[in-house]
PDB file of N, CA, C and O in Angstrom:
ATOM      1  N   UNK A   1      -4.256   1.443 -19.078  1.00  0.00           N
ATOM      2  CA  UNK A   1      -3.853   1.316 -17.697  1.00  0.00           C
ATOM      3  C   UNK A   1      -4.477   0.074 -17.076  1.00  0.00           C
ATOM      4  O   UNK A   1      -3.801  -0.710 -16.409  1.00  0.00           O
ATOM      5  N   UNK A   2      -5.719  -0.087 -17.294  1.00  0.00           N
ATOM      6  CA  UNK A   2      -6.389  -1.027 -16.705  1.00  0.00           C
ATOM      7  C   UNK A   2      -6.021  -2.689 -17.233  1.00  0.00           C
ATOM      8  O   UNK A   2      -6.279  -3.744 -16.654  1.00  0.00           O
ATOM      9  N   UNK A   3      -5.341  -2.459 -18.518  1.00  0.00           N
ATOM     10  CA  UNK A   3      -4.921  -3.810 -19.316  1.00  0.00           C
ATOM     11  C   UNK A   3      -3.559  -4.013 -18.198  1.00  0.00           C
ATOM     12  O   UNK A   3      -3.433  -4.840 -17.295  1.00  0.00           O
ATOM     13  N   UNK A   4      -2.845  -3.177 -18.540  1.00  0.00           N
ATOM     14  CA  UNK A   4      -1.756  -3.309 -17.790  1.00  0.00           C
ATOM     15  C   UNK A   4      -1.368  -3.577 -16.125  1.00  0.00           C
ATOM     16  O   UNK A   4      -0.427  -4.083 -15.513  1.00  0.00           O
ATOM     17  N   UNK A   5      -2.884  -2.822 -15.725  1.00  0.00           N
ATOM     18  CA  UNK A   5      -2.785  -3.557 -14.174  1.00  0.00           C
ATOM     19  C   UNK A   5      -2.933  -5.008 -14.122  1.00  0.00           C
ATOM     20  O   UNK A   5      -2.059  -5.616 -13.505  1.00  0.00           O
ATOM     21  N   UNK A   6      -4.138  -5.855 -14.804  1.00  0.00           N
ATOM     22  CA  UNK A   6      -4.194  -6.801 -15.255  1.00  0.00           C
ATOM     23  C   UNK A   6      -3.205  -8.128 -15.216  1.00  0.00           C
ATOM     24  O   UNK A   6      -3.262  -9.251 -14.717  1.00  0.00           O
ATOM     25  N   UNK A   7      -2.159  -7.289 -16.111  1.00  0.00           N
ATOM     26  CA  UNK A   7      -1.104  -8.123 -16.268  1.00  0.00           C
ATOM     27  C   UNK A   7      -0.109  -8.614 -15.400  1.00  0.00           C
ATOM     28  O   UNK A   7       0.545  -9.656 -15.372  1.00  0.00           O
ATOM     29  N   UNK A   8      -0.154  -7.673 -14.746  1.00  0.00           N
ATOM     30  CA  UNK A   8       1.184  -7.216 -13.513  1.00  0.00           C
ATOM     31  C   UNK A   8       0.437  -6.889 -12.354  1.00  0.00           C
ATOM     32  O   UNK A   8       0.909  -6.057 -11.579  1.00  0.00           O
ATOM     33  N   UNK A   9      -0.698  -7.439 -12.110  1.00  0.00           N
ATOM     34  CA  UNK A   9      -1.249  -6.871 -10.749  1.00  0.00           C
ATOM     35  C   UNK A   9      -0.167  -8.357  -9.723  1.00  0.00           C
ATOM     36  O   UNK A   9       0.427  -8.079  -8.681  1.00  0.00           O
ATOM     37  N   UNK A  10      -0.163  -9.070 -10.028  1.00  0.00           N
ATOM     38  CA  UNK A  10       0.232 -10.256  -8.970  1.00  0.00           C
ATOM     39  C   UNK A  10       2.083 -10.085  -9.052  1.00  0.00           C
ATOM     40  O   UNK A  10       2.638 -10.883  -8.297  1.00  0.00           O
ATOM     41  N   UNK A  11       2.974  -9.245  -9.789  1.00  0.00           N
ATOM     42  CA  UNK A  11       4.219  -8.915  -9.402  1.00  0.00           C
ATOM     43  C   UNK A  11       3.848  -8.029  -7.876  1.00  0.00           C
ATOM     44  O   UNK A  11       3.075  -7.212  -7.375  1.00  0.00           O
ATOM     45  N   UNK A  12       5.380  -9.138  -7.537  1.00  0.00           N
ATOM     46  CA  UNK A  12       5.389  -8.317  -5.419  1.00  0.00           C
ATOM     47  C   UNK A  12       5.719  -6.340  -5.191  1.00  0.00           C
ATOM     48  O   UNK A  12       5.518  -5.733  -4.139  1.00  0.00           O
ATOM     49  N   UNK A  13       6.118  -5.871  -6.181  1.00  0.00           N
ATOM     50  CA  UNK A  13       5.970  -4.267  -6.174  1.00  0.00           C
ATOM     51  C   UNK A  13       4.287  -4.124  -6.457  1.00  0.00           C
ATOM     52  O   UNK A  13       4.016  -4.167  -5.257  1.00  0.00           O
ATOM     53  N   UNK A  14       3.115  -4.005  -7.022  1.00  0.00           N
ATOM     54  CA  UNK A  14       2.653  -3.618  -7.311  1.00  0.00           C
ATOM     55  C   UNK A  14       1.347  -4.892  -6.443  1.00  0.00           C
ATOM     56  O   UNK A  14       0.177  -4.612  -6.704  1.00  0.00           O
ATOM     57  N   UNK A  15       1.513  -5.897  -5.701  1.00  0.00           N
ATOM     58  CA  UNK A  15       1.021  -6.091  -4.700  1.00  0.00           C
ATOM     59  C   UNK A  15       0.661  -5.540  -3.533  1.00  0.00           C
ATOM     60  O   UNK A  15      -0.370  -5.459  -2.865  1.00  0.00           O
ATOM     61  N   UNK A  16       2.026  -5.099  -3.439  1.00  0.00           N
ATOM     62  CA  UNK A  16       2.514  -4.376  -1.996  1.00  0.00           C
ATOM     63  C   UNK A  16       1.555  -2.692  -1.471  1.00  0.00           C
ATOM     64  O   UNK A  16       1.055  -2.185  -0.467  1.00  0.00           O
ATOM     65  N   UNK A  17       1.820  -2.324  -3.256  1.00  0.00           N
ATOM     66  CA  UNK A  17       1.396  -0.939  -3.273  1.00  0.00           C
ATOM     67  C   UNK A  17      -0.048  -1.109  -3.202  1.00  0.00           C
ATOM     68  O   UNK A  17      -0.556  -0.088  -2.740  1.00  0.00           O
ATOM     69  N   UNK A  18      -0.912  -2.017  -3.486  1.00  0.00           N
ATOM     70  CA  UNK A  18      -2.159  -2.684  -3.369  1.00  0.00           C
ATOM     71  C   UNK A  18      -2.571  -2.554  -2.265  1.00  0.00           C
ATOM     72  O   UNK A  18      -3.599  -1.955  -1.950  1.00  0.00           O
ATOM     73  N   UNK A  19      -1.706  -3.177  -1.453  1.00  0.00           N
ATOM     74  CA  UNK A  19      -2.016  -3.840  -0.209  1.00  0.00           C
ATOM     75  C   UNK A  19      -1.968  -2.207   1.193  1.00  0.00           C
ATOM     76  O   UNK A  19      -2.543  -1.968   2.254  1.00  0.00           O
ATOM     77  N   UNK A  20      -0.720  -1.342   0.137  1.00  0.00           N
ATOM     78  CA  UNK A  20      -0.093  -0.287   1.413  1.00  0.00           C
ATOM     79  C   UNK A  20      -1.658   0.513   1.197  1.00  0.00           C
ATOM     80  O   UNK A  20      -2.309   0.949   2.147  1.00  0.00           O
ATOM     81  N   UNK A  21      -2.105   0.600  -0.290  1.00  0.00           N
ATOM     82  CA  UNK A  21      -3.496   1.806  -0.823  1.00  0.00           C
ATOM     83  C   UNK A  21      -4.666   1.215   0.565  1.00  0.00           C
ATOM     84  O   UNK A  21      -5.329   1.854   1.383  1.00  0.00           O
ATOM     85  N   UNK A  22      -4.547   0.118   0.386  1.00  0.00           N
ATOM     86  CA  UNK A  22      -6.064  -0.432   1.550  1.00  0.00           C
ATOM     87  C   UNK A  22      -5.506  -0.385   2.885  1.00  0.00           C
ATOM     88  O   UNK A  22      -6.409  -0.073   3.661  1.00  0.00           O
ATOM     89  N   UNK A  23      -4.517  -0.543   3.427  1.00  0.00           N
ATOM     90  CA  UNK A  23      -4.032   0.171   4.669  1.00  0.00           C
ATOM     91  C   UNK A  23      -4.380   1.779   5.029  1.00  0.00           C
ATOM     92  O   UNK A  23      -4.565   2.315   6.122  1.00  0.00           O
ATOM     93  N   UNK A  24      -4.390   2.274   3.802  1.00  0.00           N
ATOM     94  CA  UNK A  24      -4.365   3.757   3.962  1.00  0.00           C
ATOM     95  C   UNK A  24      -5.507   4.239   4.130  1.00  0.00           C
ATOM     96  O   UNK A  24      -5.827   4.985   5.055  1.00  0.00           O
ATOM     97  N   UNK A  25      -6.490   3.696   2.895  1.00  0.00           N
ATOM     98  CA  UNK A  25      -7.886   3.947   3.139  1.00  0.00           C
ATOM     99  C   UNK A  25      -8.739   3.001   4.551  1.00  0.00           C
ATOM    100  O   UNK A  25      -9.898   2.987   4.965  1.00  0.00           O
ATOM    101  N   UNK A  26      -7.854   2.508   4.831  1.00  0.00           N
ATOM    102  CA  UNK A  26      -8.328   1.832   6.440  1.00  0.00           C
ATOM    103  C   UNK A  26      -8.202   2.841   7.268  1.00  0.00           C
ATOM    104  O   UNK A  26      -9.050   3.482   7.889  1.00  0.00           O
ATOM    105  N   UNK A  27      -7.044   2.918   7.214  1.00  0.00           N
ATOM    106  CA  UNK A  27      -6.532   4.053   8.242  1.00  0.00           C
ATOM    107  C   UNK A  27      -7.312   5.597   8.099  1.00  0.00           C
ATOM    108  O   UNK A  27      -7.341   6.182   9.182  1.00  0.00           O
ATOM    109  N   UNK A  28      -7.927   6.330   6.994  1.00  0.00           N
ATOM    110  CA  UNK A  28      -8.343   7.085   7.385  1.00  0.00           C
ATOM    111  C   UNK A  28      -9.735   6.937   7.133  1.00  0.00           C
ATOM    112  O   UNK A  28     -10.449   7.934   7.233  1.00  0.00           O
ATOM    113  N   UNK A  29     -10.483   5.257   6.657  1.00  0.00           N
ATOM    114  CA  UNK A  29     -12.062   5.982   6.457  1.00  0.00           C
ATOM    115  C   UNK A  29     -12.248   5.083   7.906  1.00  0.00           C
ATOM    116  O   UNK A  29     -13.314   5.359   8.457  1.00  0.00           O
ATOM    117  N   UNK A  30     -11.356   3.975   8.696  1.00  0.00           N
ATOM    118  CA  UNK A  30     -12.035   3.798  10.213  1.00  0.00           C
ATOM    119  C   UNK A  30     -11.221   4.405  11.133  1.00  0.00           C
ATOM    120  O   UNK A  30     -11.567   3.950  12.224  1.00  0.00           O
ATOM    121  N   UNK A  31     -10.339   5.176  11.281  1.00  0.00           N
ATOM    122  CA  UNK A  31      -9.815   6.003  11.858  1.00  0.00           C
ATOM    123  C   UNK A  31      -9.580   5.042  13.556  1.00  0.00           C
ATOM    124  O   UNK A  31      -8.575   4.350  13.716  1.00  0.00           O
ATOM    125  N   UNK A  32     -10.451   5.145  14.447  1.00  0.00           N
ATOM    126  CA  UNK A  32     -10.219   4.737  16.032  1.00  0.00           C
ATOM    127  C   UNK A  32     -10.526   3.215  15.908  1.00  0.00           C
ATOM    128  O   UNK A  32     -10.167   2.284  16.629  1.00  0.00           O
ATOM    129  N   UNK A  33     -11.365   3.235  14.680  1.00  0.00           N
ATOM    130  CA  UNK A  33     -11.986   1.622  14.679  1.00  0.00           C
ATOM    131  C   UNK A  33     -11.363   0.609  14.140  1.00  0.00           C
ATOM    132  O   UNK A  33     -11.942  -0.472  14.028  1.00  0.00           O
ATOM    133  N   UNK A  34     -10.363   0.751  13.811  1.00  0.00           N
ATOM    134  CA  UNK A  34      -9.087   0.034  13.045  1.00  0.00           C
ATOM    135  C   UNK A  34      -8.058  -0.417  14.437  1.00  0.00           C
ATOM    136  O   UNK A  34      -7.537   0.416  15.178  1.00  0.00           O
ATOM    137  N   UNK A  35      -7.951  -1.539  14.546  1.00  0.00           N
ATOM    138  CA  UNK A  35      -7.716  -2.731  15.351  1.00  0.00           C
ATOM    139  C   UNK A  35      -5.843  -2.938  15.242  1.00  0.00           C
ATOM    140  O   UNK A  35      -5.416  -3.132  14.104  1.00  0.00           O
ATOM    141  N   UNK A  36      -5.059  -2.903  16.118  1.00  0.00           N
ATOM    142  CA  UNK A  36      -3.634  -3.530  16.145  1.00  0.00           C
ATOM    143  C   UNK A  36      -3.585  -3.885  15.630  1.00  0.00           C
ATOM    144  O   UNK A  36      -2.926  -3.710  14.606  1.00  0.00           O
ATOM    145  N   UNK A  37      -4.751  -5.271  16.152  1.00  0.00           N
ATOM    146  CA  UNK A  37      -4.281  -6.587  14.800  1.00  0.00           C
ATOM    147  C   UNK A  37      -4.746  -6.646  13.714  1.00  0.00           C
ATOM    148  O   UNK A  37      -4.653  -7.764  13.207  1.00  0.00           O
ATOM    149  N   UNK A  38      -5.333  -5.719  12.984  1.00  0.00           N
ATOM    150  CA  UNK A  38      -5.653  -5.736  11.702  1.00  0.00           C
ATOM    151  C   UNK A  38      -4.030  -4.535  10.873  1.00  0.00           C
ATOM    152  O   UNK A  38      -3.537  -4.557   9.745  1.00  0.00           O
ATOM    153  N   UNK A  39      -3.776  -3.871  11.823  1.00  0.00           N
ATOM    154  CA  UNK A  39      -3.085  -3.168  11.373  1.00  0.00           C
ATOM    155  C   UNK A  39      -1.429  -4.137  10.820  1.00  0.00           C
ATOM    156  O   UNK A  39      -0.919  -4.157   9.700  1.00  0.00           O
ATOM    157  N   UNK A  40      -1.052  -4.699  11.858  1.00  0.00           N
ATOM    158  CA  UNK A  40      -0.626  -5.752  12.056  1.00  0.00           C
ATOM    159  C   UNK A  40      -0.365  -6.661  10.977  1.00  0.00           C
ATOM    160  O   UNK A  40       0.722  -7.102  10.602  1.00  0.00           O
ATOM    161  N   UNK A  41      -1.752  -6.922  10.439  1.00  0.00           N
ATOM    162  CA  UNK A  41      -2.156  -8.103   9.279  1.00  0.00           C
ATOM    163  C   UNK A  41      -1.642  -6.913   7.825  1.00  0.00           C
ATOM    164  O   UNK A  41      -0.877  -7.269   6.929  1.00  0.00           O
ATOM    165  N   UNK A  42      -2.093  -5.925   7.889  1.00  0.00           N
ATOM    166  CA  UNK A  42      -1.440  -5.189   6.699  1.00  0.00           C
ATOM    167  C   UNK A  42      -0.098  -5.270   6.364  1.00  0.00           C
ATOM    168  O   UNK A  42       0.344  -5.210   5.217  1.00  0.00           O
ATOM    169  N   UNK A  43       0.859  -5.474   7.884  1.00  0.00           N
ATOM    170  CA  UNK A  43       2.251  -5.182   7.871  1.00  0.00           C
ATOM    171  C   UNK A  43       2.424  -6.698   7.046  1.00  0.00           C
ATOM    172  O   UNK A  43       2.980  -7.027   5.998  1.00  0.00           O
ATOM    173  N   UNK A  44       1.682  -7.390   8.045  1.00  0.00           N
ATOM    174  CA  UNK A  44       2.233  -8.952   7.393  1.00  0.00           C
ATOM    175  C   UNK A  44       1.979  -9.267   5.313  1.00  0.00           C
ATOM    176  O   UNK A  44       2.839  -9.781   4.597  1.00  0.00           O
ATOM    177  N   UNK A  45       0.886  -8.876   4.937  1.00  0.00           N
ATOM    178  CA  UNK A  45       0.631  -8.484   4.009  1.00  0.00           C
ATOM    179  C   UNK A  45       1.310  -8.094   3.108  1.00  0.00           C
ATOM    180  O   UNK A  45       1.115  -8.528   1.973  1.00  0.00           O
ATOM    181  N   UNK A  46       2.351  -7.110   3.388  1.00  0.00           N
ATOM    182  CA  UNK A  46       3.303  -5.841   2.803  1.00  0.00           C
ATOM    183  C   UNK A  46       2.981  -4.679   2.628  1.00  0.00           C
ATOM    184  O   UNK A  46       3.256  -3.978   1.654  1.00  0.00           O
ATOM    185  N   UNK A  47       2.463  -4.440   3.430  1.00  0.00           N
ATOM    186  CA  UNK A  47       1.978  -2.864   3.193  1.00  0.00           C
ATOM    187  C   UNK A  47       3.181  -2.051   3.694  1.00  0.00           C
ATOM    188  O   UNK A  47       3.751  -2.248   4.767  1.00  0.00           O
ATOM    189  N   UNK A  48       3.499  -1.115   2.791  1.00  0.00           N
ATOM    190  CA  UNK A  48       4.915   0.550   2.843  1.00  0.00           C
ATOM    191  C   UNK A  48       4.348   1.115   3.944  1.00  0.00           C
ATOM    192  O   UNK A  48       5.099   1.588   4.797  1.00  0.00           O
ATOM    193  N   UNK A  49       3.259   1.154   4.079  1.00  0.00           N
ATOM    194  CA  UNK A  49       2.846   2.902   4.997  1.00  0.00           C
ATOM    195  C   UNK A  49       3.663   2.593   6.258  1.00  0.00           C
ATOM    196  O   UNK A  49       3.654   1.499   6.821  1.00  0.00           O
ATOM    197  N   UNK A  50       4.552   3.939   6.748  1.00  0.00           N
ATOM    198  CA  UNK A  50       5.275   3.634   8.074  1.00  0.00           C
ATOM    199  C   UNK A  50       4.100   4.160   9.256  1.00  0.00           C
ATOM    200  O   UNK A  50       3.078   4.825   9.083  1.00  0.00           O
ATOM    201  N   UNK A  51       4.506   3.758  10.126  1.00  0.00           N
ATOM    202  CA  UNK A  51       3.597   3.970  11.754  1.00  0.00           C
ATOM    203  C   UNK A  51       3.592   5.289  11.645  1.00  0.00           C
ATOM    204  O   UNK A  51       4.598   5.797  11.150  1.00  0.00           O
ATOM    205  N   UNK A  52       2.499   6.155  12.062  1.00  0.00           N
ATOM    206  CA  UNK A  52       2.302   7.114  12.671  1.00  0.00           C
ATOM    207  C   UNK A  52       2.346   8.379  11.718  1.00  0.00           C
ATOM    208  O   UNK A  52       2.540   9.503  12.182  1.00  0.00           O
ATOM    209  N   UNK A  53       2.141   8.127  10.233  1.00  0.00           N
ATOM    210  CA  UNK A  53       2.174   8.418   8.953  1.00  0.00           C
ATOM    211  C   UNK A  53       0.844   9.551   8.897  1.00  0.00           C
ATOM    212  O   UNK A  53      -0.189   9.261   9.500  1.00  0.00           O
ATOM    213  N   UNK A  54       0.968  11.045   8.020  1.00  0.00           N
ATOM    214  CA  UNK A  54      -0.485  11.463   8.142  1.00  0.00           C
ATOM    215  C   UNK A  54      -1.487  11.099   7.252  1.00  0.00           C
ATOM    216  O   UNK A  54      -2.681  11.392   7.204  1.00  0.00           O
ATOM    217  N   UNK A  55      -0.321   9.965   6.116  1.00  0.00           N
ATOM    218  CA  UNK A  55      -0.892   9.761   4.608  1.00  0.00           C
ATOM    219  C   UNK A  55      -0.877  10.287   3.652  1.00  0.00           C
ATOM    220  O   UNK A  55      -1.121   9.736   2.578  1.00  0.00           O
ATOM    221  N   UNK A  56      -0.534  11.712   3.818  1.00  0.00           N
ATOM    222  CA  UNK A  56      -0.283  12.751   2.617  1.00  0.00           C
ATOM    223  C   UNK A  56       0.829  12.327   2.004  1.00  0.00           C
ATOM    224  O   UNK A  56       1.773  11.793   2.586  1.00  0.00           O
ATOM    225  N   UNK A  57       0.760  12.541   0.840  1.00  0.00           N
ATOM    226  CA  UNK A  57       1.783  11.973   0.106  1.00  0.00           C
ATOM    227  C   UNK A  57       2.663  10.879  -0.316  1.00  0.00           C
ATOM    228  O   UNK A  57       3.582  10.918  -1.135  1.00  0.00           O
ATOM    229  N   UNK A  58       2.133   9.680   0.532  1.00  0.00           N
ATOM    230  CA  UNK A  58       2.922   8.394   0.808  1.00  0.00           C
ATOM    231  C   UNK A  58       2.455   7.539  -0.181  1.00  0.00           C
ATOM    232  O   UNK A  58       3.043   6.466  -0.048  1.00  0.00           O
ATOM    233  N   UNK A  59       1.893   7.516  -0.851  1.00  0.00           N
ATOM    234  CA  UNK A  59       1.587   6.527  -1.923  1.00  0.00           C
ATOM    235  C   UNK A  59       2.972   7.517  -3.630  1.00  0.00           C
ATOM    236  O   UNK A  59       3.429   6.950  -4.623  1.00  0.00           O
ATOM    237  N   UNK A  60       3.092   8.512  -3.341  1.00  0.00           N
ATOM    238  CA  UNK A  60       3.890   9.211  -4.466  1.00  0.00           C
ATOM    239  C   UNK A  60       5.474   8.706  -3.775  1.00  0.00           C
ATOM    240  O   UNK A  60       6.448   8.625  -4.524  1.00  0.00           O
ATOM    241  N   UNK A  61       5.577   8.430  -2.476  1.00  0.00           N
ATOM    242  CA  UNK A  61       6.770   8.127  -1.918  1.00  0.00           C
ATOM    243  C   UNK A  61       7.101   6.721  -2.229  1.00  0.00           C
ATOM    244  O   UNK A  61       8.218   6.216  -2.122  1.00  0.00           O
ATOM    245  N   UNK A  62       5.731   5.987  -2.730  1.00  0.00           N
ATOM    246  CA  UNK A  62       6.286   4.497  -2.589  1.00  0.00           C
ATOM    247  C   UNK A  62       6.283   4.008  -4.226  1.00  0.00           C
ATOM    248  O   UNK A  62       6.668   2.948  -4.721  1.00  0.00           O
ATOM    249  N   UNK A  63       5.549   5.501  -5.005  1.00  0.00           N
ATOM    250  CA  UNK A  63       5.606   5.229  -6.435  1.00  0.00           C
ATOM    251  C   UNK A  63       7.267   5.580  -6.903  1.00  0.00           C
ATOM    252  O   UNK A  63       7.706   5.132  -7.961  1.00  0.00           O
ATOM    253  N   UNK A  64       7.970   6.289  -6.136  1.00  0.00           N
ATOM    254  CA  UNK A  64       9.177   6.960  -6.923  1.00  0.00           C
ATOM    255  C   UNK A  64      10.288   5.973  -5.965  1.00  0.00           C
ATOM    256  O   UNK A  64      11.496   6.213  -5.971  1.00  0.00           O
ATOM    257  N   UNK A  65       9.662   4.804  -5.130  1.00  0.00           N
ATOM    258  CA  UNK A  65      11.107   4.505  -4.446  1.00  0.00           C
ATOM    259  C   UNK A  65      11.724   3.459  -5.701  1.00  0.00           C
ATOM    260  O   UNK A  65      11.117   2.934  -6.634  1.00  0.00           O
ATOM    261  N   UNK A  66      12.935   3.399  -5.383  1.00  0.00           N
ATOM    262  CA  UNK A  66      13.796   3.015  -6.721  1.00  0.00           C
ATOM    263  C   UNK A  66      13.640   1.079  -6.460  1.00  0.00           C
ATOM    264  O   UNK A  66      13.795   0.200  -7.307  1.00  0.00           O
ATOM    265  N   UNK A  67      13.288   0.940  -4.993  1.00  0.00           N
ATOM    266  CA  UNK A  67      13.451  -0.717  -5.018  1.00  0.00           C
ATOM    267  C   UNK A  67      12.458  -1.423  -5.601  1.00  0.00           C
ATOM    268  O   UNK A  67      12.723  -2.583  -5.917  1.00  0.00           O
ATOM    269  N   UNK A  68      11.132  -0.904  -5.867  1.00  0.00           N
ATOM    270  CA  UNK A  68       9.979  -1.451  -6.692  1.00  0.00           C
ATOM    271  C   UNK A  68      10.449  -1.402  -8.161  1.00  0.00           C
ATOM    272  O   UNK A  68      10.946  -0.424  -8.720  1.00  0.00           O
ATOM    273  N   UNK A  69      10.298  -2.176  -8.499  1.00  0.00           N
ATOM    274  CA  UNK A  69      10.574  -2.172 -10.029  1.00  0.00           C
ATOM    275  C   UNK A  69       8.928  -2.328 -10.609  1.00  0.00           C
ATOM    276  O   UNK A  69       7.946  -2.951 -10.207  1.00  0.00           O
ATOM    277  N   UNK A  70       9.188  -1.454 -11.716  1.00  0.00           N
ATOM    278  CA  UNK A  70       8.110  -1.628 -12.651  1.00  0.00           C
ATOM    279  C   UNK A  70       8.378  -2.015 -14.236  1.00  0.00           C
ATOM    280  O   UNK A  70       9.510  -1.775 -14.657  1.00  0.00           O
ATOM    281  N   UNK A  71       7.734  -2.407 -14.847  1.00  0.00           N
ATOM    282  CA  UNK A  71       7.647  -2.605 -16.262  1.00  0.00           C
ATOM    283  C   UNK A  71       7.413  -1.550 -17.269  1.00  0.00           C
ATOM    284  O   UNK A  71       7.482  -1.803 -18.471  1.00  0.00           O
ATOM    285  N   UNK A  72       7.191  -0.593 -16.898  1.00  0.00           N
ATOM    286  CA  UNK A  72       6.252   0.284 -18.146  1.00  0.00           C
ATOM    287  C   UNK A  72       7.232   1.673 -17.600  1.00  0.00           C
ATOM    288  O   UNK A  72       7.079   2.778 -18.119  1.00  0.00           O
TER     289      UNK A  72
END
């Protein structure tokens, strides 16, 4: 797994999902302390997570959507 992230970490599906995982763990380990504009900077980024999201389950939503393509 870890070879394979490696390889394919810099394809834009598996960026994105990078980028949506640290949005998420923003969102719930600073909770009030997490800033517009940082939130903002995630969107710009590419982060999936939609507004107002509880987080449950949204990383399995963005593993099974059909427009990310993967290799493996």
């Amino acid at each position: 797994m870890h070879s394979w992230f490696n390889r394919n970490d810099t394809l834009p599906g598996i960026d994105s999902i990078t980028t949506t995982g640290k949005h998420l763990f923003a969102l719930l380990a600073l909770k009030e302390q997490l800033t517009e504009e940082r939130i903002k900077k995630f969107y710009e980024m590419g982060s999936l997570l939609q507004k107002n999201t509880n987080g449950m389950g949204v990383m399995k939503s963005i593993l099974m959507d059909n427009k990310i393509k993967f290799n493996f």
